[in-house]
C-alpha positions as CSV (number, residue, x, y, z in Angstrom):
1,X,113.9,-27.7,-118.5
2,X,112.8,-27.2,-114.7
3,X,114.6,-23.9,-113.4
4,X,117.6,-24.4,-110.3
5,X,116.0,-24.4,-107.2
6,X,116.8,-21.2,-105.1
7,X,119.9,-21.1,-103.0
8,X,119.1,-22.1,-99.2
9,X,116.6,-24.8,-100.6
10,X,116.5,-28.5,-101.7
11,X,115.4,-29.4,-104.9
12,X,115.0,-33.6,-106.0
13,X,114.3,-33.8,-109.8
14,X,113.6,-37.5,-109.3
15,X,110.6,-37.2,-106.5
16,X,109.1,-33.6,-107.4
17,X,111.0,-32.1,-111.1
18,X,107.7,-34.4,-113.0
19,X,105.5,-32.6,-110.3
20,X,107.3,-28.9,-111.3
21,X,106.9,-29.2,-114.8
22,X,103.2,-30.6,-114.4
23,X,101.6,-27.8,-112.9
24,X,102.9,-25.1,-114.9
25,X,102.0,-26.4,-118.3
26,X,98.7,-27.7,-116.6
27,X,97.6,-24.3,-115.5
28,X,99.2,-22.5,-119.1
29,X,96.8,-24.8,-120.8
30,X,92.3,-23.3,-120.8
31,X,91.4,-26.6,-119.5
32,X,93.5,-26.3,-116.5
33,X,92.8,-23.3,-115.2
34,X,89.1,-23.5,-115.7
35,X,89.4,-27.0,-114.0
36,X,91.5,-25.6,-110.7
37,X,89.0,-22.3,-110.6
38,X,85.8,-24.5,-110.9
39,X,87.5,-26.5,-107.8
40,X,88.0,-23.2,-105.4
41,X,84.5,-21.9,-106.8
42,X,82.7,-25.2,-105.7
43,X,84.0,-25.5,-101.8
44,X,83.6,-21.6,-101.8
45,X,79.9,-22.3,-102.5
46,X,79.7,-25.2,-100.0
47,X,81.5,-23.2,-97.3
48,X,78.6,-20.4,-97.9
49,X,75.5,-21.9,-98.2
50,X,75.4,-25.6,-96.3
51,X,73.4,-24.3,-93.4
52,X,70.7,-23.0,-95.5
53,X,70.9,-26.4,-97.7
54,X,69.9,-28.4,-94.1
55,X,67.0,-26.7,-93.5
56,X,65.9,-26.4,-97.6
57,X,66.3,-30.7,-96.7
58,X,64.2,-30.6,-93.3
59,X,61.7,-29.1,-94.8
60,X,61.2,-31.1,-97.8
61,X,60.8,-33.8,-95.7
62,X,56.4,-35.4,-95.3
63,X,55.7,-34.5,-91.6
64,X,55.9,-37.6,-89.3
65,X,52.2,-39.4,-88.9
66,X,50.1,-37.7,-86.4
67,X,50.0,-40.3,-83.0
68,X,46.9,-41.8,-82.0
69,X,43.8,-39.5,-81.2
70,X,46.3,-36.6,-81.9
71,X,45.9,-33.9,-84.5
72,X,48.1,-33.4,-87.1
73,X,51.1,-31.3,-87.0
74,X,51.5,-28.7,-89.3
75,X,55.0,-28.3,-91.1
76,X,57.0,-25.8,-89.7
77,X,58.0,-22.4,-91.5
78,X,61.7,-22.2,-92.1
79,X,62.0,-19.4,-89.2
80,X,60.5,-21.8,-87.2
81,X,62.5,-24.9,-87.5
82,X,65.7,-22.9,-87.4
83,X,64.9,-21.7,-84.1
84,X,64.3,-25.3,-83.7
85,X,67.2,-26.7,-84.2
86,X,69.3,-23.9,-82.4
87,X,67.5,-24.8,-79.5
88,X,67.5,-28.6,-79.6
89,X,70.8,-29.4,-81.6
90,X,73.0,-26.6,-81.7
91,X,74.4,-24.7,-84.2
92,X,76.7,-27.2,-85.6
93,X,73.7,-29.8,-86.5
94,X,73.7,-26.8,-89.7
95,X,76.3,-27.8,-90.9
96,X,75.8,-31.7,-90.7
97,X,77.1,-33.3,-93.8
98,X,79.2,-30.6,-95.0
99,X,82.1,-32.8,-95.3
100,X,80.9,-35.0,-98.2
101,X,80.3,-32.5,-100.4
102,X,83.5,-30.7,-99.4
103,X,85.7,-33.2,-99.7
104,X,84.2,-34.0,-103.2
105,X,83.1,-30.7,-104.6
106,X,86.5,-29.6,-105.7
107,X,86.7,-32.6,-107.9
108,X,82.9,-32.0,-108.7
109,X,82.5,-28.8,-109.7
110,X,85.8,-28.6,-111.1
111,X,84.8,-31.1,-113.9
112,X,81.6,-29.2,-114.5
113,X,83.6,-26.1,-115.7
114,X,85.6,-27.6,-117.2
115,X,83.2,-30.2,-119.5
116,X,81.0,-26.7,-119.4
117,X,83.9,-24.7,-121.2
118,X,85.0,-27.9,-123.9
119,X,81.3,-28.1,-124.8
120,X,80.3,-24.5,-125.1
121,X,83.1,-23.7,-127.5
122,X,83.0,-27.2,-129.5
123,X,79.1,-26.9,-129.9
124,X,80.3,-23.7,-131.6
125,X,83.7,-23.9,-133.3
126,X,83.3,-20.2,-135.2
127,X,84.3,-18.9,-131.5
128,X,87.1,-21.5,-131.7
129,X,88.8,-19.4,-134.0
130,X,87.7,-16.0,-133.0
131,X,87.4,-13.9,-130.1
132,X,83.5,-14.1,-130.4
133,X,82.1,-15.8,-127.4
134,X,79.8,-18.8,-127.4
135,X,76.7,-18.4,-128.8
136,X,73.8,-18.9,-125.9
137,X,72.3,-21.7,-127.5
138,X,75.8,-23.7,-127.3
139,X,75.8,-22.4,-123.7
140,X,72.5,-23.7,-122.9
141,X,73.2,-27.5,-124.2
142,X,76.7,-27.4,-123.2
143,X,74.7,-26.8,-119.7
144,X,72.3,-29.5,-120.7
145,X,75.2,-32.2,-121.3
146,X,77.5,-30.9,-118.0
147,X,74.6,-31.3,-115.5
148,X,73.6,-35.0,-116.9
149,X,77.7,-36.0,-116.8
150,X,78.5,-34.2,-113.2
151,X,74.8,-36.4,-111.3
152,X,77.4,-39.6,-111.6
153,X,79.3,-38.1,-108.7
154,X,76.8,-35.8,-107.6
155,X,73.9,-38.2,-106.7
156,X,75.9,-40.7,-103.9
157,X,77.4,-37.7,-102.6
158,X,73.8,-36.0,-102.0
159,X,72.3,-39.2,-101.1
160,X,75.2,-39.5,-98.1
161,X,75.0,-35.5,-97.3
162,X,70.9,-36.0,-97.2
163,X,71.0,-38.8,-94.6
164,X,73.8,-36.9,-92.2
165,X,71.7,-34.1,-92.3
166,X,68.2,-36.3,-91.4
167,X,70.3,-38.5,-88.6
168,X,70.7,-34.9,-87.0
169,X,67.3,-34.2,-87.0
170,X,66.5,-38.1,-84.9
171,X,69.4,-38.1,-83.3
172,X,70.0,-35.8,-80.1
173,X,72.7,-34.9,-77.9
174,X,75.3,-38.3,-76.2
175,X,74.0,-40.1,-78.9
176,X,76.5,-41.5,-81.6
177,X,76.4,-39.6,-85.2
178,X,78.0,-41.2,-87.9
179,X,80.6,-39.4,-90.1
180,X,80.4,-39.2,-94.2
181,X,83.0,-42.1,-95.1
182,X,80.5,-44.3,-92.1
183,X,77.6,-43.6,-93.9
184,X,78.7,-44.6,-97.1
185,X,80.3,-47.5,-95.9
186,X,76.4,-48.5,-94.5
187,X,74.5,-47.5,-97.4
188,X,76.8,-49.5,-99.6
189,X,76.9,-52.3,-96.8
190,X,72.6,-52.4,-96.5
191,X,71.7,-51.2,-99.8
192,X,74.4,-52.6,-102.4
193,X,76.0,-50.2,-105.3
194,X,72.1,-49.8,-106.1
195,X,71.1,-48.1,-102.9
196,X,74.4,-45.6,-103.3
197,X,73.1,-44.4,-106.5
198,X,69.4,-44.4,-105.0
199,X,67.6,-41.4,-106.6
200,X,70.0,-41.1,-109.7
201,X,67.8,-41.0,-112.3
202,X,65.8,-37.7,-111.0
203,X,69.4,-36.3,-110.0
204,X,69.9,-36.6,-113.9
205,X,66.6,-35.1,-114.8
206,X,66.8,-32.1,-112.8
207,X,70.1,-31.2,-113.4
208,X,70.6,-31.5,-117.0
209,X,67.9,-29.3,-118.0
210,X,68.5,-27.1,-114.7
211,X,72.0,-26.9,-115.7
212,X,71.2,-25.4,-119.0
213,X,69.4,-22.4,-117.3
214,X,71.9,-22.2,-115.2
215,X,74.5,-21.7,-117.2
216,X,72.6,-19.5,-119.9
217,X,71.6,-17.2,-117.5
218,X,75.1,-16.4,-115.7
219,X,76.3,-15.5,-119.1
220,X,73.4,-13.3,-120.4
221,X,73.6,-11.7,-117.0
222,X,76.7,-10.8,-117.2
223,X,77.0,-9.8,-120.8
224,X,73.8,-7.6,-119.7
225,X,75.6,-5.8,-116.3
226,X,78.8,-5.2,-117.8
227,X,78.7,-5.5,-121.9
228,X,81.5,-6.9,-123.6
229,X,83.2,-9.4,-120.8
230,X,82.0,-12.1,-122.4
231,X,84.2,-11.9,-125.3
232,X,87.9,-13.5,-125.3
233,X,89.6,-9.9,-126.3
234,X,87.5,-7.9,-123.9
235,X,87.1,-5.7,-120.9
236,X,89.1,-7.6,-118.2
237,X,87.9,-4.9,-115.7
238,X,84.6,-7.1,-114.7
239,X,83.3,-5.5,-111.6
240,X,82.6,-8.4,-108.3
241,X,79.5,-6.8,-108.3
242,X,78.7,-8.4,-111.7
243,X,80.1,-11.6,-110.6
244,X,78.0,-11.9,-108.0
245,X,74.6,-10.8,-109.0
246,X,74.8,-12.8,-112.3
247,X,75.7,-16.1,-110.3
248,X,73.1,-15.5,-107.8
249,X,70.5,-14.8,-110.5
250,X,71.9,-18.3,-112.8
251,X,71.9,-20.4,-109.2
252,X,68.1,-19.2,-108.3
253,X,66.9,-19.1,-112.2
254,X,68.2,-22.6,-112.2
255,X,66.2,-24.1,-108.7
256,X,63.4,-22.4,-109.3
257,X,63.2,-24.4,-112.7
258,X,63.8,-27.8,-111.1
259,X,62.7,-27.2,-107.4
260,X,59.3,-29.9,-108.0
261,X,62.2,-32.6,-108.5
262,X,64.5,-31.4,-106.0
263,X,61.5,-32.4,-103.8
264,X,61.2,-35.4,-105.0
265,X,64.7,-36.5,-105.3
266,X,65.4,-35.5,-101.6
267,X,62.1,-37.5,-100.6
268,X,63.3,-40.6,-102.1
269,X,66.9,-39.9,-100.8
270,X,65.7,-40.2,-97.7
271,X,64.3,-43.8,-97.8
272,X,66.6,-46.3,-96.2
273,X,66.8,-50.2,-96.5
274,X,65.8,-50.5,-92.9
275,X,61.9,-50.2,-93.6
276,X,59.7,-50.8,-96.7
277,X,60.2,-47.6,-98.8
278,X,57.4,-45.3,-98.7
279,X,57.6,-44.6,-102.4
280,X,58.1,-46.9,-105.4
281,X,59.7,-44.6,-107.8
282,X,60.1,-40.6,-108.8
283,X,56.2,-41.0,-110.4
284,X,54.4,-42.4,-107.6
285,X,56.8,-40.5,-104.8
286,X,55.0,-37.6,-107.0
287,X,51.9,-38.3,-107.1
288,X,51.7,-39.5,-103.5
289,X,53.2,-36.4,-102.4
290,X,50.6,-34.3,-103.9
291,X,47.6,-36.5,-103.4
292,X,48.8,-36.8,-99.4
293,X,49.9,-32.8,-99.1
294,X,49.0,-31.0,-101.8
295,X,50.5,-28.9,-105.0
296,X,52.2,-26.5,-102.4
297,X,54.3,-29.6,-101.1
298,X,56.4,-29.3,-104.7
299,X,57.3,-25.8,-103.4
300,X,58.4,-25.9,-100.3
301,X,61.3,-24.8,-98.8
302,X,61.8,-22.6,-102.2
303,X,62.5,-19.4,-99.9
304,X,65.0,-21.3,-98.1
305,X,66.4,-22.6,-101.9
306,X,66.2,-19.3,-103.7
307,X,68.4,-17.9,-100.5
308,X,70.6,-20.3,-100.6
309,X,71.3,-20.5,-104.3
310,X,71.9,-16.4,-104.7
311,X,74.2,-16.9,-101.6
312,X,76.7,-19.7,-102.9
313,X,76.5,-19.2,-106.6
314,X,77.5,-15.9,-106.0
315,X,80.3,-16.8,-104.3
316,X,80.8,-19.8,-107.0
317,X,81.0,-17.8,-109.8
318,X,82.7,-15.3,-107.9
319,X,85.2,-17.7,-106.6
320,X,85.7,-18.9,-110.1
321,X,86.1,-15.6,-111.8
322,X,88.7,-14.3,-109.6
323,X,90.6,-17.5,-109.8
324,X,90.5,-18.2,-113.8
325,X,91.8,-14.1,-113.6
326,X,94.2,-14.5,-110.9
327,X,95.6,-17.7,-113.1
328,X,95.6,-16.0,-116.5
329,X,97.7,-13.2,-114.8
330,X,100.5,-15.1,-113.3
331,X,100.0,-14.6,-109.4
332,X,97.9,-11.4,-109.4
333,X,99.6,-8.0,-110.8
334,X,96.9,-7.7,-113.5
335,X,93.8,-8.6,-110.7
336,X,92.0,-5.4,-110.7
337,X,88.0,-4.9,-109.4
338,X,86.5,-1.9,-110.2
339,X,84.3,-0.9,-107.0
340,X,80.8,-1.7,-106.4
C-alpha cells in the first residue's frame, strides 16, 4: 500500500501511486540497484575522460597523404596535437561527441552491471547460496558474455561519437557542425541500418575478451587492497582509495589487451559512404595499416588510452560503488569512507 502523501502536498494514485510503488521495490531488488549504480558510474566516466578519448581518436587516425613534391608529415605526439587543437578549435572541439555517449551511457553501462552481476553469480550458483563471492573464473566469462551483449548498443553509438569528433578536426570555426541525433540521422540516411552498425563485428571482438580482463581484474584488485570486500557478509568499510586504483588498474589492464583492435575498429569507423572505403574489412584494414605505417601504428595513442582508462574507470567503479552502497543503505546513514 503506497504511504499518504505528506500534508501541504498533492498526491494522484492514478498518474504517479504505479510510479511510487515501482521504484521502491525496483531498487529493494540486486538487479536494480546494480542497474541504477552502473547508470551513474557510466556518465561519471564519460563526464571524466571524453577529452582524452578525442585525442586517443585523432591519433589513431593514417596521416592525410603528403601533397605533391611535399614530404611526408609525421604524426603528431599527443602533446602536440592537443596544443593543436587548443589553438585552432578551442577547448570545446574536446569534448565533441560527448553527447551520444552521454545520453546513452546510462542505459549502456547500466545493463553491463547488471548482465555482469546475473552472470557472475549464475555461472557459479555455490555463491548463490552463500556469502562466498564469485569465483574469478565466473567473473572472467561473465565479462566475456557482458562485453559481446553491451557492442549492440555500444558500436552505433561509437561509430556516431567517432565521426563528431573527426568533423571537428575538418571543420573550423563559422562553419556548420552537426549534432549526435544529425549524424545518425545521415549515417542511417547514406549508409542504411548496415552503415550504423559499420565496425560491429571488431566492436564485439575487442570487447568480449577485453571485457573479461576487465572485469577480473577490478575484483582481484580489490580483494588484493582491501581483503575481504568481495564477500556478501564482509567489511563494508571499502576505502575510495581502493575503488579507484582497482578501476583504474581493470580499465588500463583491459585496453592495453585490446588496444591493436581499438585501432582498427576506429579506422574503419571513420570510413564514410561519401568516398570508396579505404579498407575492405578488419583483416585487410590490419594488414594495410601495418604494411603502410608499421607495427608501432597498432600502439598508438596507448599513453593517451592508458590515461584515459585509469581516469574514468576510476571514477566508474567509483561512481558505482558509492551508489550500489548509498542504495543498500537507504539514503546514506551507513555511507562511511575510511580516508586515503
Amino acid at each position: 500500500m503506497v504511504a499518504a502523501a505528506p500534508a501541504g502536498t498533492y498526491s494522484d494514485d492514478r498518474n504517479c501511486g504505479g510510479s511510487m510503488e515501482f521504484w521502491p521495490e525496483f531498487l529493494a531488488t540486486s538487479g536494480g540497484s546494480e542497474f541504477v549504480a552502473g547508470g551513474v558510474g557510466g556518465m561519471a566516466g564519460v563526464l571524466a575522460g571524453h577529452p582524452l578519448d578525442t585525442l586517443r581518436i585523432r591519433l589513431q587516425q593514417p596521416p592525410p597523404p603528403p601533397a605533391a613534391g611535399l614530404a611526408h608529415t609525421p604524426q603528431p605526439s599527443a602533446a602536440r596535437l592537443l596544443r593543436g587543437i587548443l589553438r585552432a578549435e578551442g577547448p570545446s572541439a574536446l569534448y565533441r561527441g560527448m553527447a551520444a555517449p552521454l545520453a546513452s551511457v546510462a542505459f549502456q553501462n547500466a545493463m553491463v552491471f547488471q548482465v555482469y552481476a546475473i552472470l557472475s553469480r549464475s555461472l557459479d550458483p555455490e555463491s548463490l547460496a552463500t556469502s562466498e563471492p564469485p569465483s574469478y573464473a565466473s567473473v572472467a566469462l561473465a565479462g566475456v558474455g557482458t562485453g559481446a551483449l553491451q557492442t549492440l548498443i555500444l558500436s552505433p553509438v561509437e561509430l556516431v561519437k567517432i565521426r563528431l569528433q573527426l568533423e571537428a578536426a575538418g571543420h573550423k570555426h563559422g562553419r556548420h557542425r552537426r549534432g549526435p541525433v544529425e549524424m545518425a540521422r545521415d549515417i542511417l540516411r547514406r549508409e542504411g541500418l548496415r552503415g550504423v552498425y559499420r565496425g560491429l563485428t571488431v566492436t564485439t571482438l575487442r570487447d568480449a575478451p577485453a571485457h573479461g580482463v576487465y572485469f577480473w581484474t577490478y575484483e582481484r584488485a580489490r580483494e588484493r587492497l582491501h581483503p575481504g570486500c568481495r564477500r556478501q557478509d564482509g567489511d563494508e568499510d571499502e576505502g575510495l582509495g581502493t575503488m579507484l586504483v582497482s578501476g583504474g588498474l581493470a580499465g588500463v589492464a583491459s585496453w592495453v589487451f585490446c588496444y591493436p583492435l581499438d585501432v582498427v575498429k576506429s579506422r574503419l569507423q571513420a570510413q564514410g559512404a561519401g568516398s570508396a572505403p579505404r579498407y575492405r574489412g578488419v583483416v585487410d584494414c590490419f594488414r594495410r595499416s601495418v604494411r603502410e605505417e608499421g607495427l608501432p601504428v597498432l600502439w598508438r595513442g596507448l599513453g593517451t588510452a592508458v590515461a584515459r582508462a585509469f581516469v574514468v574507470n576510476g571514477a566508474i567503479f567509483s561512481a558505482y560503488e558509492l551508489a550500489l552502497r548509498f542504495l543498500a543503505s537507504g539514503s546514506g546513514p551507513r555511507l562511511v569512507m575510511e580516508e586515503n
